[in-house]
ChimeraX commands (.cxc) that place a marker at each C-alpha (Angstrom):
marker #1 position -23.11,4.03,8.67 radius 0.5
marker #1 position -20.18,6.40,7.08 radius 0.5
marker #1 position -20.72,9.30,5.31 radius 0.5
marker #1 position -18.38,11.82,3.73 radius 0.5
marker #1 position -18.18,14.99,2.75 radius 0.5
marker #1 position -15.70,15.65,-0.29 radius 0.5
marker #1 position -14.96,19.26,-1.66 radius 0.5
marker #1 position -12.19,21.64,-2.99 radius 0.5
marker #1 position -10.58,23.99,0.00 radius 0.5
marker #1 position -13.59,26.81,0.79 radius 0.5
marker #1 position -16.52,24.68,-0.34 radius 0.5
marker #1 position -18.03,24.26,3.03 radius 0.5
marker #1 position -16.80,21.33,3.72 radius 0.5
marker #1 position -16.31,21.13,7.31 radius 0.5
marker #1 position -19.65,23.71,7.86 radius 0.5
marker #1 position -21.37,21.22,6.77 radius 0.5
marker #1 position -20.14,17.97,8.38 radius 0.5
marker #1 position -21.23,20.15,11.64 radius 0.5
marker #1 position -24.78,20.71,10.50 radius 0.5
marker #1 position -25.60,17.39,9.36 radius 0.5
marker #1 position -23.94,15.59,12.49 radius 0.5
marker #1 position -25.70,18.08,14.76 radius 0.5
marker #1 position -28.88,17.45,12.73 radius 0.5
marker #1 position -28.86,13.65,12.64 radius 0.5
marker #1 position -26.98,12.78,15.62 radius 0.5
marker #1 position -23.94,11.41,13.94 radius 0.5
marker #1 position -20.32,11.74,15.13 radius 0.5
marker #1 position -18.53,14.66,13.22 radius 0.5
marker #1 position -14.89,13.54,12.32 radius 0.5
marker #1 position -12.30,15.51,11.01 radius 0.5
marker #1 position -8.72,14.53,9.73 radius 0.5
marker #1 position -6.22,14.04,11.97 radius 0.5
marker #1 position -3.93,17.08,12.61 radius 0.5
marker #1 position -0.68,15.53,12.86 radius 0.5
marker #1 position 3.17,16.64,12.49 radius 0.5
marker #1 position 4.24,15.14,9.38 radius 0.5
marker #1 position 7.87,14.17,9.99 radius 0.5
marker #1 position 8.58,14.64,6.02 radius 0.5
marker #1 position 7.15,18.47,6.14 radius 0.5
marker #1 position 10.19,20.11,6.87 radius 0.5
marker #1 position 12.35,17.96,4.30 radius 0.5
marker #1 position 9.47,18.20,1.86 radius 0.5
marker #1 position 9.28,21.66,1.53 radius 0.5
marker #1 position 13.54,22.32,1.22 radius 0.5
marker #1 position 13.37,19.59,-1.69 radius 0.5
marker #1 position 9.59,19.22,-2.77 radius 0.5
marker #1 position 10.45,16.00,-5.61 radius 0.5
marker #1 position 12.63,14.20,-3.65 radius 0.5
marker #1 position 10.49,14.08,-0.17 radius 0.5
marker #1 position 7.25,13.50,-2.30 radius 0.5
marker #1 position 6.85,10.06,-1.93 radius 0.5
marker #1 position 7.77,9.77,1.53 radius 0.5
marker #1 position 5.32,12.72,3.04 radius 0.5
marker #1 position 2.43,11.21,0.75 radius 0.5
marker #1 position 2.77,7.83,2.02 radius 0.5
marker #1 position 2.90,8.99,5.91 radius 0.5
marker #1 position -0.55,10.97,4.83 radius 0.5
marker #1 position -1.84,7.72,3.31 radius 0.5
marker #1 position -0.59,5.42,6.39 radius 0.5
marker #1 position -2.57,8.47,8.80 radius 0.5
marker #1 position -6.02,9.12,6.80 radius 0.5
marker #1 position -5.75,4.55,6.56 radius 0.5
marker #1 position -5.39,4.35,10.32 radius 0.5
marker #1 position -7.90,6.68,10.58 radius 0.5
marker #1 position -10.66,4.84,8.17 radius 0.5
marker #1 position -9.96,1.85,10.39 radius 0.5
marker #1 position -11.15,3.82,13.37 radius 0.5
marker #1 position -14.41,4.87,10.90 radius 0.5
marker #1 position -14.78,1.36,10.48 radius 0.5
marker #1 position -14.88,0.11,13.74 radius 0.5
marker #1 position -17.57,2.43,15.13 radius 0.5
marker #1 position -21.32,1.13,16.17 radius 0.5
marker #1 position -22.69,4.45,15.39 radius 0.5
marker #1 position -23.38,6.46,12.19 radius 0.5
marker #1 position -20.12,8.61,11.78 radius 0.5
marker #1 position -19.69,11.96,9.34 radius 0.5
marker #1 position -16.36,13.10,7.95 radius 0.5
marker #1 position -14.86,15.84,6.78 radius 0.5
marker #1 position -12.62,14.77,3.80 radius 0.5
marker #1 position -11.93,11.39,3.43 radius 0.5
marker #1 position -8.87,8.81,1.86 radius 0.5
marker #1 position -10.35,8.88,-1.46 radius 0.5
marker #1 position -9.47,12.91,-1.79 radius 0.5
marker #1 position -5.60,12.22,-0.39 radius 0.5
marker #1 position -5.37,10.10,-3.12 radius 0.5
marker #1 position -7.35,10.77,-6.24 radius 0.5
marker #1 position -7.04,14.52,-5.32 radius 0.5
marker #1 position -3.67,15.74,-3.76 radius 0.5
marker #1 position -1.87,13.21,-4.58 radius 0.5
marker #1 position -2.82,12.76,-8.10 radius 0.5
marker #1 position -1.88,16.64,-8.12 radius 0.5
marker #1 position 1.53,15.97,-6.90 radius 0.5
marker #1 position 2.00,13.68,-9.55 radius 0.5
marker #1 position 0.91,15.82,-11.81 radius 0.5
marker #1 position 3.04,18.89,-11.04 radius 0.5
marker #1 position 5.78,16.41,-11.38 radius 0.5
marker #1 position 6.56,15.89,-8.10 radius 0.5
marker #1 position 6.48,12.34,-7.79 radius 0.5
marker #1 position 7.88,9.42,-10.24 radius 0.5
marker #1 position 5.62,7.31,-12.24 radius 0.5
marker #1 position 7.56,4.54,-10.25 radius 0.5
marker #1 position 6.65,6.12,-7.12 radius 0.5
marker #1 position 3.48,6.91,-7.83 radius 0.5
marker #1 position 2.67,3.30,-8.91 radius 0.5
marker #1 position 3.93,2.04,-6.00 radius 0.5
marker #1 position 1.65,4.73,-4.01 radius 0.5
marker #1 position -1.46,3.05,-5.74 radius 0.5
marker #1 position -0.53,-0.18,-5.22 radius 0.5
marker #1 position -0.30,0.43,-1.57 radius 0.5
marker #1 position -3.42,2.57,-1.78 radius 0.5
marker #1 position -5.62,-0.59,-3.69 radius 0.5
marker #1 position -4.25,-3.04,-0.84 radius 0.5
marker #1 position -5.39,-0.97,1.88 radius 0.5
marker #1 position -9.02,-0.81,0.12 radius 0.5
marker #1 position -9.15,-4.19,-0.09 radius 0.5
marker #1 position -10.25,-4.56,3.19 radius 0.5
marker #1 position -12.29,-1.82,3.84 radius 0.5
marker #1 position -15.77,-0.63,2.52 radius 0.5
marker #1 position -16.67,2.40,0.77 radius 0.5
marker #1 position -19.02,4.73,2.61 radius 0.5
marker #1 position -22.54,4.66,1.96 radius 0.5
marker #1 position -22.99,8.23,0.90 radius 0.5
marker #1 position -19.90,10.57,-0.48 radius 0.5
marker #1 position -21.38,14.28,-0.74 radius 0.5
marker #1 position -19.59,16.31,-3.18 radius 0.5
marker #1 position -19.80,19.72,-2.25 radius 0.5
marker #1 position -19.53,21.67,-6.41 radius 0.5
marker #1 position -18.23,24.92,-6.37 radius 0.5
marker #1 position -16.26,26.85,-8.73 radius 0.5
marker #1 position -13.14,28.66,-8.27 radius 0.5
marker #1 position -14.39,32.28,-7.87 radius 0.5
marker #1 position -16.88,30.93,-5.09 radius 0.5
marker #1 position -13.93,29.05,-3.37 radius 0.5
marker #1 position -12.11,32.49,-3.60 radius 0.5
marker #1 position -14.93,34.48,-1.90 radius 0.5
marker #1 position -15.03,31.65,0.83 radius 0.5
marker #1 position -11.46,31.62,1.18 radius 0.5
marker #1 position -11.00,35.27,1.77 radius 0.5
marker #1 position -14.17,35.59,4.15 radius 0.5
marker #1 position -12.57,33.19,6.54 radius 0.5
marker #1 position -9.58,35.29,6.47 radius 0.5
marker #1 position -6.86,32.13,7.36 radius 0.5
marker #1 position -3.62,33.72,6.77 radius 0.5
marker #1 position -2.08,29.98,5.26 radius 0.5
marker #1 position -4.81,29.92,2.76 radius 0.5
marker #1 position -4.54,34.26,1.21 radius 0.5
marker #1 position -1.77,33.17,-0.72 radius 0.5
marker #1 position -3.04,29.94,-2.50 radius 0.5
marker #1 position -3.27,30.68,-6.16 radius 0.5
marker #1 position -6.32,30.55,-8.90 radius 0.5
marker #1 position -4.46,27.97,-11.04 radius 0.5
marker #1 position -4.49,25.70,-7.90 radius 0.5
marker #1 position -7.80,25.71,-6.95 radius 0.5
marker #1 position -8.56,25.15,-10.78 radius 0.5
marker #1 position -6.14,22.02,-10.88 radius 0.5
marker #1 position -7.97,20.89,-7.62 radius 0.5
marker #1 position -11.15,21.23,-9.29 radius 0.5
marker #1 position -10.69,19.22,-12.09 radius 0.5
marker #1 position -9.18,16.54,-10.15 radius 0.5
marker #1 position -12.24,16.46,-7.89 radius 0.5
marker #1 position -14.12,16.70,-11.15 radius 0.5
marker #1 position -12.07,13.01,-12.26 radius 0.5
marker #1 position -12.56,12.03,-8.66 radius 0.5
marker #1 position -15.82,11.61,-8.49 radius 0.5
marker #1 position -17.02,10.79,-12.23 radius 0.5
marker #1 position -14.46,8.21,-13.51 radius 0.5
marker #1 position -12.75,6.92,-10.49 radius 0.5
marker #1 position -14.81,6.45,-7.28 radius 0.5
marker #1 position -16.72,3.36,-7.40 radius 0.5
marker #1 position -19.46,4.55,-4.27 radius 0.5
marker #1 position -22.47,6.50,-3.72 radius 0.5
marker #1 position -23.09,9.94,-4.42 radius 0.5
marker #1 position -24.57,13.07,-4.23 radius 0.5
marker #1 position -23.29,16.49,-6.08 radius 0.5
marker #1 position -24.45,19.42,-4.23 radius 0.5
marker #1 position -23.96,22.74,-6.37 radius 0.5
marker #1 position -23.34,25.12,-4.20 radius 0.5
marker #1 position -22.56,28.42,-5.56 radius 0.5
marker #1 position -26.08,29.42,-5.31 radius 0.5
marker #1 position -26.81,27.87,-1.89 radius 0.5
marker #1 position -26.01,29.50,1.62 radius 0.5
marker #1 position -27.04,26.74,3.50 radius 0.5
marker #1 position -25.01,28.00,6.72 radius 0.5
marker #1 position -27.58,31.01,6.83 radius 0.5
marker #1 position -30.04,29.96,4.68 radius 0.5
marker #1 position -32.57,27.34,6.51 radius 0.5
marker #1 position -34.48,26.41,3.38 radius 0.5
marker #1 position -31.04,25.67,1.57 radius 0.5
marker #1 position -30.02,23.75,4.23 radius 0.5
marker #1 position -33.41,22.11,4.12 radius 0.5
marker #1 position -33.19,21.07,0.54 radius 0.5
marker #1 position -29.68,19.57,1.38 radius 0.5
marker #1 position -31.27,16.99,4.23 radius 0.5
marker #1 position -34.46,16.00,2.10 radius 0.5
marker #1 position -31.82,15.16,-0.68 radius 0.5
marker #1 position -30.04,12.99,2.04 radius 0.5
marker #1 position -33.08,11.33,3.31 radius 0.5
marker #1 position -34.28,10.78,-0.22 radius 0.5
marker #1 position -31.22,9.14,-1.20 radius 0.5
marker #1 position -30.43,7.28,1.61 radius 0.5
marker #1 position -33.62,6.12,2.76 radius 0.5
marker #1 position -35.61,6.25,-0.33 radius 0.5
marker #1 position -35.30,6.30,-4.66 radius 0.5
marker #1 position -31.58,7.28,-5.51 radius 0.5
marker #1 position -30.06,8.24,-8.62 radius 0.5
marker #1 position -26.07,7.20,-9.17 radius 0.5
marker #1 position -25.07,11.10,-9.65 radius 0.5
marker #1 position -27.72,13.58,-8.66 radius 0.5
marker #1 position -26.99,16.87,-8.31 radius 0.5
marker #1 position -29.23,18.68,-5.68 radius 0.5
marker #1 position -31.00,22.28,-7.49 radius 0.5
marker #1 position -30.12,24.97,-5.75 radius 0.5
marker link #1:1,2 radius 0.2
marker link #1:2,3 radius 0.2
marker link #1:3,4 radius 0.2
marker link #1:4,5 radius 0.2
marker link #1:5,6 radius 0.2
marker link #1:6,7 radius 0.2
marker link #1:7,8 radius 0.2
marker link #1:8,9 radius 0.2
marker link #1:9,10 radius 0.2
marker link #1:10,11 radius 0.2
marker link #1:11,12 radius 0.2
marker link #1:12,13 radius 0.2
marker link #1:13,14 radius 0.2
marker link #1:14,15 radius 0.2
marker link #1:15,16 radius 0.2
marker link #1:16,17 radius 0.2
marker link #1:17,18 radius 0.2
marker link #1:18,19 radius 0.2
marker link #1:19,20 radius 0.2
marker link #1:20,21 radius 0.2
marker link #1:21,22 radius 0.2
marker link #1:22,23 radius 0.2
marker link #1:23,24 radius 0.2
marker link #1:24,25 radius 0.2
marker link #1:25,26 radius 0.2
marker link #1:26,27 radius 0.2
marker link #1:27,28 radius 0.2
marker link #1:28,29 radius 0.2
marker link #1:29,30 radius 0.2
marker link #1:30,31 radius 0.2
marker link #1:31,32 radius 0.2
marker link #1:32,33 radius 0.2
marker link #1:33,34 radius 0.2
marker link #1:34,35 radius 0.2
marker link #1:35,36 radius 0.2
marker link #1:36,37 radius 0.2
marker link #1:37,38 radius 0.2
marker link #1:38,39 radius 0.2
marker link #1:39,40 radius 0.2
marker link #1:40,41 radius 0.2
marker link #1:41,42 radius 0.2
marker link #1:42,43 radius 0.2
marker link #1:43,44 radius 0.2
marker link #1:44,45 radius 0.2
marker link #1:45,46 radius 0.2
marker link #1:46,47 radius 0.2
marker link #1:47,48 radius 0.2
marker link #1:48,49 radius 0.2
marker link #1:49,50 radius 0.2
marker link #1:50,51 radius 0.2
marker link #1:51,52 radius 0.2
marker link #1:52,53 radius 0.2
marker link #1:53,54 radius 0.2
marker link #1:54,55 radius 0.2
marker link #1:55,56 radius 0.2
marker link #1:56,57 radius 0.2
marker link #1:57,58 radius 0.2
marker link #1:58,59 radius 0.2
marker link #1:59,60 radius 0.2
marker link #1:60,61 radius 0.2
marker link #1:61,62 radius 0.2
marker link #1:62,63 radius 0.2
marker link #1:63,64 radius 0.2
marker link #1:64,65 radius 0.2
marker link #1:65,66 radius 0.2
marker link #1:66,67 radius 0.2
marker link #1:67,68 radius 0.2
marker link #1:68,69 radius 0.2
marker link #1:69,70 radius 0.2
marker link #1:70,71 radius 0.2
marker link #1:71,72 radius 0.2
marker link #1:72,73 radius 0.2
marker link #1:73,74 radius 0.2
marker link #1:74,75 radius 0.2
marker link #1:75,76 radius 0.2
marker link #1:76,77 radius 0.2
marker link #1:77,78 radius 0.2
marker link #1:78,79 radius 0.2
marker link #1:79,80 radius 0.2
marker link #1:80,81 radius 0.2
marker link #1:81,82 radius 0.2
marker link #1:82,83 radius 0.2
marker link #1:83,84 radius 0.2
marker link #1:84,85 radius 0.2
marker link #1:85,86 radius 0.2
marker link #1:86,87 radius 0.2
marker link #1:87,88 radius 0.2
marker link #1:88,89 radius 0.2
marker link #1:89,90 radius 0.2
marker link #1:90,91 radius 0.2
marker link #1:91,92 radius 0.2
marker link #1:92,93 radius 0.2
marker link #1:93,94 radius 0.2
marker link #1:94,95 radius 0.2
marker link #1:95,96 radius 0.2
marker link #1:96,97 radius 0.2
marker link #1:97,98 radius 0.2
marker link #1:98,99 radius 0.2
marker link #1:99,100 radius 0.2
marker link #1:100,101 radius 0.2
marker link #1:101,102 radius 0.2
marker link #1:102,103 radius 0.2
marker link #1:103,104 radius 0.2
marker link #1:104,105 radius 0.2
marker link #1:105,106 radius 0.2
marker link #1:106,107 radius 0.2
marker link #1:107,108 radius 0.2
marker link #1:108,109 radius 0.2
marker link #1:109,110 radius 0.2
marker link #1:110,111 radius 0.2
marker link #1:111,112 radius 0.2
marker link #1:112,113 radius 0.2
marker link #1:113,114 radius 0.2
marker link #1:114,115 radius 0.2
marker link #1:115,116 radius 0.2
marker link #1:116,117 radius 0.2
marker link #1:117,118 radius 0.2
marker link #1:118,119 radius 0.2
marker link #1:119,120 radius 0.2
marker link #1:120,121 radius 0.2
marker link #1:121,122 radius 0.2
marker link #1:122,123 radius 0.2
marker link #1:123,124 radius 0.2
marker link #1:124,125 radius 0.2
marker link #1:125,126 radius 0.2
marker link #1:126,127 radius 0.2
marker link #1:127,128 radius 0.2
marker link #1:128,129 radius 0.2
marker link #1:129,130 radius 0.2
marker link #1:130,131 radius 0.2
marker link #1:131,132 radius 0.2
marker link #1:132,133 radius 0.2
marker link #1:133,134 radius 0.2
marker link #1:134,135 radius 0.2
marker link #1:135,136 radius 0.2
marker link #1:136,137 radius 0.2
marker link #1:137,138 radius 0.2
marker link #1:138,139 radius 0.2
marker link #1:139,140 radius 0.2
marker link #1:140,141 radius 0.2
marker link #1:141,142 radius 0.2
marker link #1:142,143 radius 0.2
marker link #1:143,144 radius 0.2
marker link #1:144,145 radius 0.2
marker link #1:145,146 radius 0.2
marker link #1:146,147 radius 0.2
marker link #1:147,148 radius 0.2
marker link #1:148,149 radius 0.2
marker link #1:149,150 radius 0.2
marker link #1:150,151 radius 0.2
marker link #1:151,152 radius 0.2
marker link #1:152,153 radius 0.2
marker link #1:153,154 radius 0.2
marker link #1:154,155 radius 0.2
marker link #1:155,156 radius 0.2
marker link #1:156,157 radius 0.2
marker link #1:157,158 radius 0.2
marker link #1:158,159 radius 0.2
marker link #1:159,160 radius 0.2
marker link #1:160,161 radius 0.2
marker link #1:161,162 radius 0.2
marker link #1:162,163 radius 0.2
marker link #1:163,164 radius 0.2
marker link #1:164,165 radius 0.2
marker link #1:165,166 radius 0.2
marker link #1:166,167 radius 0.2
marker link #1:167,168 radius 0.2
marker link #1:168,169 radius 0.2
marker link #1:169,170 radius 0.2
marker link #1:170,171 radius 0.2
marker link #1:171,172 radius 0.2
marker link #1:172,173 radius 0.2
marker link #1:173,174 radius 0.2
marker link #1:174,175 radius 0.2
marker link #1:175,176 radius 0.2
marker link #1:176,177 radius 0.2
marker link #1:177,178 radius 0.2
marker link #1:178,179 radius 0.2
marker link #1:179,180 radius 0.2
marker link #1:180,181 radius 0.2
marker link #1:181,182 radius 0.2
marker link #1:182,183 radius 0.2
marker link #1:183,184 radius 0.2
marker link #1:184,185 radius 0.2
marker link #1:185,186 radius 0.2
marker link #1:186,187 radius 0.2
marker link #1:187,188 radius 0.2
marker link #1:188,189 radius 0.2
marker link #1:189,190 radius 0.2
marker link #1:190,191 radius 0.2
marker link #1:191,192 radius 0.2
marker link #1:192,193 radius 0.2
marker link #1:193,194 radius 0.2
marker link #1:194,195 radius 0.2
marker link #1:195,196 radius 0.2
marker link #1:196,197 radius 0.2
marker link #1:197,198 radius 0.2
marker link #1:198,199 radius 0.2
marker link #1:199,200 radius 0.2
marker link #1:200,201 radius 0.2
marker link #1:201,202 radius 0.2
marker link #1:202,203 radius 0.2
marker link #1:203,204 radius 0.2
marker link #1:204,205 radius 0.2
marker link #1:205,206 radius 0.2
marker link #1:206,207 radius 0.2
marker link #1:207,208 radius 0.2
marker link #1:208,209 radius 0.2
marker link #1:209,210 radius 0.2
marker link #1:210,211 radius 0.2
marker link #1:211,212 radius 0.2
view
């Protein structure tokens, strides 16, 4: 079985892929760290490396859905294809940072690639808004992330937002969690595992956001 977690940056993302794999067993997977080879280019000329450093990301988070898909155990990630694509990339585009050319092209590669793999059987989209990403973002104190700006994380949201309503075609389950501390809080946590089991194992609803 695959699950995933999906969230904007500070939404608890990768707390909770640790819980829930510890929990159930699974295997915890996170995205590949790797040395893009476009980075350095990208970031001297942002539009005209675009294309090239999204497709690398796209070839990497691929190869590593393959790896997903070839397990005989029940695995959990932390941020999955569907996010590179619909999300950051579909930001990039938007910021005008790749072609409509390009970014057709980008699809089309994407849409081959999901041909021939399958969906996972739960996506769990971790809801937060931007003033609770900002208070998780500064309590974990990463020096990379102090600098990322409000209008960002909004853009991010409302791609997520598009994500997960009109485009992705799976399973899955909003959790809100601006009122939930389900790191410290056991009966928050709780409520986030019955939800699983319940939709999982039991009655589901399409879209069902957990209360908090």
């Amino acid at each position: 079985m695959y699950i995933a977690i999906a969230g904007n940056i500070g939404s608890g993302k990768t707390t909770l892929t640790k819980m829930l794999a510890r929990h159930y067993g699974w295997e915890a997977r996170f995205e590949a760290v790797t040395d893009n080879p476009y980075l350095e280019d990208y970031y001297k000329d942002i539009r005209r490396w675009s294309f090239a450093l999204e497709v690398y990301f796209l070839k990497e988070r691929f190869r590593d859905l393959m790896r997903v898909a070839q397990a005989d155990h029940t695995v959990i990630q932390d941020r999955s294809i569907f996010e590179g694509v619909y999300v950051f990339t579909a930001n990039n585009k938007a910021m005008g940072n790749l072609s409509d050319r390009d970014f057709e092209t980008y699809m089309e590669l994407f849409e081959q690639m999901m041909s021939i793999v399958r969906l996972p059987e739960l996506m769990i989209y971790l809801r937060a808004s931007v003033p609770h990403l900002v208070q998780n973002i500064q309590k974990r104190g990463r020096d990379y992330e102090q600098s990322i700006q409000l209008e960002y994380l909004q853009n991010l949201n409302e791609r997520y937002e598009d994500f997960i309503f009109k485009h992705y075609k799976g399973r899955v389950m909003v959790v809100d969690v601006d009122d939930l501390d389900f790191e410290h809080v056991s009966k928050d946590f709780a409520g986030i595992v019955d939800k699983i089991d319940r939709t999982l194992f039991g009655l589901f609803s399409p879209i069902a956001p957990i209360a908090p």
